[in-house]
N, C-alpha and C positions, 0 to 999 in steps of 0.2 A: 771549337766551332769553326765549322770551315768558310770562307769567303766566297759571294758571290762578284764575278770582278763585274758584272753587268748593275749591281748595286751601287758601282760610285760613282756612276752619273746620275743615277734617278733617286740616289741617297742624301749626295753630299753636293750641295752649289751652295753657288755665289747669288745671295740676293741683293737689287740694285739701292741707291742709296749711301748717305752716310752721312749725322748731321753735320752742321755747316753755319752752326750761327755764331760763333765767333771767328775772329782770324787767326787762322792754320788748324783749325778742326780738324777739317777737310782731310788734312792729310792723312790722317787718321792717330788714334793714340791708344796708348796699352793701360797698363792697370786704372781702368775707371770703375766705378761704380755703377751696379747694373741688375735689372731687376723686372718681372710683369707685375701691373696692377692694373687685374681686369683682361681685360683686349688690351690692352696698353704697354709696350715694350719704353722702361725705362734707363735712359743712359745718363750719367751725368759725370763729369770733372773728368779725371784722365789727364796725359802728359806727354810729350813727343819734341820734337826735333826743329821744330818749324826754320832755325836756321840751324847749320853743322856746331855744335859744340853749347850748343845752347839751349836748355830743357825747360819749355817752359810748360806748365799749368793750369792747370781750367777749372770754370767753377760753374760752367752753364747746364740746366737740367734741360735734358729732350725727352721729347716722348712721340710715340707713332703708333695708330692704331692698326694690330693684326689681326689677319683674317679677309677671305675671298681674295679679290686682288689684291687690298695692302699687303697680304702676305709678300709677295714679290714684289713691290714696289714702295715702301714704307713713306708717308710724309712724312718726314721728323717736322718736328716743331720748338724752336727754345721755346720752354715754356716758365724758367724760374733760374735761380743761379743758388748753389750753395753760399755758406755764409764767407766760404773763402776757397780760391783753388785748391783742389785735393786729387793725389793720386794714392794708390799703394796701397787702400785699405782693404774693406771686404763687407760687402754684403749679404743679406740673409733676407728672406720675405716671412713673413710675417700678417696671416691674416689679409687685408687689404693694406698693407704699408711694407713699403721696403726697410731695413737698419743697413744703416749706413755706419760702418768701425771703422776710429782711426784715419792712418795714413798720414801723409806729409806733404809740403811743398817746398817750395824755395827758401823759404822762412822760418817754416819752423814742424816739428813732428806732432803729432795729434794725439789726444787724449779724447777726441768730442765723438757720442756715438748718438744719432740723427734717426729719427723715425722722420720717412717719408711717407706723406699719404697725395692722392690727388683728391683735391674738393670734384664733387659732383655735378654742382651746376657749372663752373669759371672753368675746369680744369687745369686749373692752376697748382701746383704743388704748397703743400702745405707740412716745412719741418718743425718737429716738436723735440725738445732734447731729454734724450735720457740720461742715468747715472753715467756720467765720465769714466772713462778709466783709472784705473790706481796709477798708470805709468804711458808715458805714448808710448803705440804701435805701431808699426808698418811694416807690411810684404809676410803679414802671417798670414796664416790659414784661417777660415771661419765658418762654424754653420751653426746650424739649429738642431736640438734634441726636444720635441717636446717644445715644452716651454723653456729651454733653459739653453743659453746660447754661449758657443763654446770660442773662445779666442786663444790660438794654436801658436806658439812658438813665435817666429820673425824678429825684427829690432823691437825691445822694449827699452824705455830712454835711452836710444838709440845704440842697444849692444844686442849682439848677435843672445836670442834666448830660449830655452827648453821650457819655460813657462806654460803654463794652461790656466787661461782665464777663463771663469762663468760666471753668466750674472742669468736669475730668474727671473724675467720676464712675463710670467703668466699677471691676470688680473688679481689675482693676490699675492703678488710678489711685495713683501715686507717694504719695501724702499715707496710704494703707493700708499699705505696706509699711514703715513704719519700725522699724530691727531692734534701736533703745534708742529709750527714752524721749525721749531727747536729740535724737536723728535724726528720729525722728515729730514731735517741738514745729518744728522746721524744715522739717518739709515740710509741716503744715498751714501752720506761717502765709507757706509760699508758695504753698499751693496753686492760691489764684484768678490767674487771670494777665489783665493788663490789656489785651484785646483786639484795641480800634479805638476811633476815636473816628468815632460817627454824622456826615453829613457838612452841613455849617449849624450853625444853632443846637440847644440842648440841647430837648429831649424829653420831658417831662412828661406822663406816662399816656398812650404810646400801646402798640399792639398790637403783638403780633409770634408768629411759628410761625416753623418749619424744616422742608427739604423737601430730602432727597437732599442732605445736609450744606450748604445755602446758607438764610439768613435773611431775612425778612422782615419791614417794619419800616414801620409807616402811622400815622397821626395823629401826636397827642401837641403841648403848646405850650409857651410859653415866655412867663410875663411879665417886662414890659419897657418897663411905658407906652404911647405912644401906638406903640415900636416893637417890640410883645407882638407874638407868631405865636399862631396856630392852623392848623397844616399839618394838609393834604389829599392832598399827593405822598406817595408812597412810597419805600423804598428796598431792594436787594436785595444781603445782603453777601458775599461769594464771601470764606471760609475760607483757600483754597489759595493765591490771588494777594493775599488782604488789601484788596478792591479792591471798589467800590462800582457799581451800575448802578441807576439810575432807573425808580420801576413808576409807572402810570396812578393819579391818585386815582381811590375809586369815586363815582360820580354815582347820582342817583335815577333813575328813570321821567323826569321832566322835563328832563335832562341836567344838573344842576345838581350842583356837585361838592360831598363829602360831608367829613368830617374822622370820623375816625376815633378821636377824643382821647375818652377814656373809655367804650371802647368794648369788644369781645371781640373775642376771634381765636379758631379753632380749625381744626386740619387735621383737616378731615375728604375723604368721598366726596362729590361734589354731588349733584343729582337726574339729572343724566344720566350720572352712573357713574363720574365721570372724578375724580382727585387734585384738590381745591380746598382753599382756605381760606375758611371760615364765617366772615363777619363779624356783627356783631347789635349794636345803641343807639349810643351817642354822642349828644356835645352836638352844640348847633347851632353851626356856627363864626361866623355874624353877631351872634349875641349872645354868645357866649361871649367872642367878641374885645371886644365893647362893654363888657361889665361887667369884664374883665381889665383891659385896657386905661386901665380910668378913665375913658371917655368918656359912660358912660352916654347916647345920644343916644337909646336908644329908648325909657325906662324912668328914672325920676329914682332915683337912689341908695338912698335907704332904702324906695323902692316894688320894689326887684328882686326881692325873695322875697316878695311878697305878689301876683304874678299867679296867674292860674290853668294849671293841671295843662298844655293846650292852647299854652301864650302860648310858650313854650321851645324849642317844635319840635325834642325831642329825635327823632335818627332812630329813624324807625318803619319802614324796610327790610330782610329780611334779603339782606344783601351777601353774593356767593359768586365769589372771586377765581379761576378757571382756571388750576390751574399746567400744563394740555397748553397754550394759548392766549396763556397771560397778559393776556386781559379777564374783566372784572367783568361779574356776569350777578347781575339779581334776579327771582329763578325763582319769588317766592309775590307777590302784591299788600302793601301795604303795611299791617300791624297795630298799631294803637294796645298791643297788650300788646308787643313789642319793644321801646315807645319809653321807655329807660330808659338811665340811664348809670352806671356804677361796678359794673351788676350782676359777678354770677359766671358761669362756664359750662361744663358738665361735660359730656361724652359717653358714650354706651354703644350701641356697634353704629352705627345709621343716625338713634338718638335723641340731642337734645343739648336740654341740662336749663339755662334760664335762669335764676338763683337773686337774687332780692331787688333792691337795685341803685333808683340815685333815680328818681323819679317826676319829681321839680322839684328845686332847690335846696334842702336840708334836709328832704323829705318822701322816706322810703321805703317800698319795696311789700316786702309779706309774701307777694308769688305769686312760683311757680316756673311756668315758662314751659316748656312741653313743643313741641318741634319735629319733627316725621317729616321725615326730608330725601329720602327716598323719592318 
């Protein structure tokens, strides 16, 4: 599909805003948690820099309601705080509640997975816990099939892992029905079930959607030394036979193949109407692998976080995968506001909400990125 380049102003901005109710919010932060319910754009916890060398954590939930003007000018509002700072996990919505997986802070790595709801009358946030994980998670990948929700590779107690976690979720999911006390403690803590194991090496923050109960699973790396990954294939996993097929990395304009490792996903409609998966940011894989790696060849060691915003070449494309096709199509010209990695990304209707997410290493942005995929 070819580019309209008159589309990446009246496609892709900056809407104003950013919450702000704790100190160094503001500044903005990357992997949080994020999510609609209702008109209601949810952000919550998230992590960032507030001074050089030192990462701190958040626990505050906001929310703003979208639509007419708030669209462009959101009021955020804290409205509730998790039960503890949290970044790096993953969200999925659910119904009228967001789930909240995982993730870590300063202290310690996470096994708690959070259904959020907003009460009706207070709008206040209301979390309710679901079955734990078997093991913590953080920086995997997460979505929803159906009722049955999928947890993708990243740190599992805290090692780099190929892992595929599921737990079902629908109103007759077995872990609901326990008819003693005794019978419920054994079926939560079987609930998740160990799925599959990704097929190579383990998977470190990459992306992943579900599409007519099969998964989809792109970027993400693995360090290792001189023999670290930073994948750019994909994979696609079929449920029913447990059984794996290989998808296209996506490439730029230039043909140059893209890695997808801290990056988004989201199933949406594409611009020409059809079932796609939205891709948006990521690092660059020739630097990424250089500085993982330890090789430093392009950049000396203690100069890595001192280039500028530009030097990173985080991808500035939005990727839109064709699941009628299965090729990758970049249907807007390329924008320097995309080019961000760890952001968040929320949809409503044909609009999808970019949220904070790095600039560079250790610098993050306080903008949310608004996309018309129309």
């Amino acid at each position: 599909m070819k580019s309209d380049p008159k589309k990446q102003y009246s496609n892709i901005k900056t809407i104003s805003g950013f919450p702000a109710g704790e100190a160094g919010y503001d500044l903005g932060v990357s992997a949080c948690y994020g999510g609609f319910i209702g008109d209601y754009m949810v952000v919550a916890g998230g992590c960032n820099f507030p001074e050089p060398g030192k990462k701190k954590y958040y626990s505050g939930i906001y929310a703003a309601k979208v639509g007419g003007n708030a669209d462009e000018t959101p009021d955020w509002q804290l409205i509730g705080h998790l039960p503890e700072p949290a970044a790096y996990g993953g969200t999925v919505t659910s119904g009228d509640s967001l789930i909240l997986v995982g993730g870590c802070n300063n202290e310690q790595k996470l096994r708690s997975v959070l259904s959020l709801h907003l009460d009706r009358e207070s709008g206040k946030p209301v979390l309710k816990s679901l079955p734990s994980l078997p093991r913590s998670v953080d920086n995997m990948g997460v979505c929803l099939s159906d009722t049955r929700l999928f947890v993708v590779g990243g740190n599992q107690d805290g090692r780099p892992s190929a892992a595929v976690l599921s737990l079902e979720i629908g109103k007759d999911a077995a872990w609901k029905n326990g008819t003693s006390k005794k019978d419920a403690a054994k079926k939560l803590a079987s609930a998740w079930k160990h799925e599959t194991e990704l097929i190579g090496e383990p998977r470190v923050q990459p992306v992943c959607a579900a599409y007519r109960g099969e998964l989809y699973v792109w970027g993400g790396f693995y360090e290792n030394g001189k023999s670290s990954l930073v994948a750019t294939s994909g994979l696609c996993y079929h449920p029913e036979s447990k059984s794996w097929t290989s998808l296209p990395a996506p490439r730029n304009p230039q043909g140059d193949e893209l890695t997808l490792t801290g990056a988004t996903a989201m199933l949406a409609v594409s611009p020409s109407g059809n079932p796609a998966i939205v891709c948006a940011g990521g690092v660059n894989k020739e630097i990424f692998w250089d500085a993982i790696s330890g090789t430093y060849s392009m950049v000396a060691k203690e100069d890595y976080l001192k280039k500028d915003i530009s030097w990173y070449k985080f991808n500035d494309n939005l990727l839109v995968y064709s699941l009628n096709t299965g090729k990758w199509e970049t249907p807007f010209p390329e924008s320097p506001l995309l080019a961000r990695a760890g952001a968040q990304v929320v949809m409503r209707g044909h609009t999808l909400y970019y949220i904070g997410g790095e600039l560079k290493p250790g610098l993050r942005s306080p903008g949310i990125v608004k996309v018309d995929l129309r």
